[in-house]
VOMAR-140893 format. One record per residue (C-alpha): residue in one letter; x, y, z. Coordinates in nm, 3 decimals. Example, Ala and Ser with C-alpha at 12.3 -4.5 7.8 and 13.67 -1.06 7.14 Angstrom:
BEGIN
<A <1.230 -0.450 0.780>>
<S <1.367 -0.106 0.714>>
//
This chain:
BEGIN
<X <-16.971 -3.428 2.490>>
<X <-16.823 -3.500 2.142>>
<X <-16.602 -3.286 1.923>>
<X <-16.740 -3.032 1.677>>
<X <-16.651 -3.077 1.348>>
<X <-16.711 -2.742 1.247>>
<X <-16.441 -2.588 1.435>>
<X <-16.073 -2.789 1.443>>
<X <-15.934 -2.553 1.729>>
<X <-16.190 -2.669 2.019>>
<X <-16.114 -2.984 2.235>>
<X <-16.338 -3.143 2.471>>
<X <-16.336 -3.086 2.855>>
<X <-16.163 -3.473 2.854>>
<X <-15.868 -3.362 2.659>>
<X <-15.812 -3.014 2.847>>
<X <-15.781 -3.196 3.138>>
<X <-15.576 -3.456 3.049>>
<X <-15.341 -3.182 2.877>>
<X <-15.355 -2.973 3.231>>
<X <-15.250 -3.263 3.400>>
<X <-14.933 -3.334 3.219>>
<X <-14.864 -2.969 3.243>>
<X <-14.899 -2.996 3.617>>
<X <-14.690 -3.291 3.660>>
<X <-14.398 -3.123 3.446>>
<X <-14.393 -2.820 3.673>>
<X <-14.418 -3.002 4.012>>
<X <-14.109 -3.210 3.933>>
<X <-13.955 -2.886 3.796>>
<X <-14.000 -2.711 4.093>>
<X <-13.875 -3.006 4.312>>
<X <-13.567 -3.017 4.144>>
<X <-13.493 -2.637 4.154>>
<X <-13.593 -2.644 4.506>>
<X <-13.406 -2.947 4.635>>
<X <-13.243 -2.840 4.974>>
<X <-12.921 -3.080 4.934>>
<X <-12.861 -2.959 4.553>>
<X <-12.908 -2.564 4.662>>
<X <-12.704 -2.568 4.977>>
<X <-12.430 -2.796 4.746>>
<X <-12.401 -2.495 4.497>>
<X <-12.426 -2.182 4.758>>
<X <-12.150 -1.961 4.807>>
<X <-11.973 -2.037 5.177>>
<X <-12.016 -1.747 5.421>>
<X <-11.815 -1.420 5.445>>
<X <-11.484 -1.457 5.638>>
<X <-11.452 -1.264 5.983>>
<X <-11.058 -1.121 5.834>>
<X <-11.181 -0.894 5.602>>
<X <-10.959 -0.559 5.473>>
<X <-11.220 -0.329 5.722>>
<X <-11.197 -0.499 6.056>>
<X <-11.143 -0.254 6.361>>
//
């Protein structure tokens, strides 16, 4: 399939791909690094303490 030269906007199946691909790649490693276990449980608050102001 070759491009049209009649209209600049359309790309060829090829190229949409190829862009799609990149996009992919950029929101995998995205999601890995938002997601890492050792990074998110580095930055989490530490759990309540039991000698609160309301204990009984």
């Amino acid at each position: 399939m070759k491009k049209s030269n009649n209209n600049k906007n359309q790309i060829t199946r090829k190229e949409a791909l190829s862009k799609m691909g990149k996009y992919a790649a950029l929101t995998a490693i995205g999601t890995f690094i938002a997601l890492n276990p050792r990074k998110s449980q580095a930055v989490s608050l530490p759990p309540p303490s039991n000698d609160g102001i309301f204990d009984d």
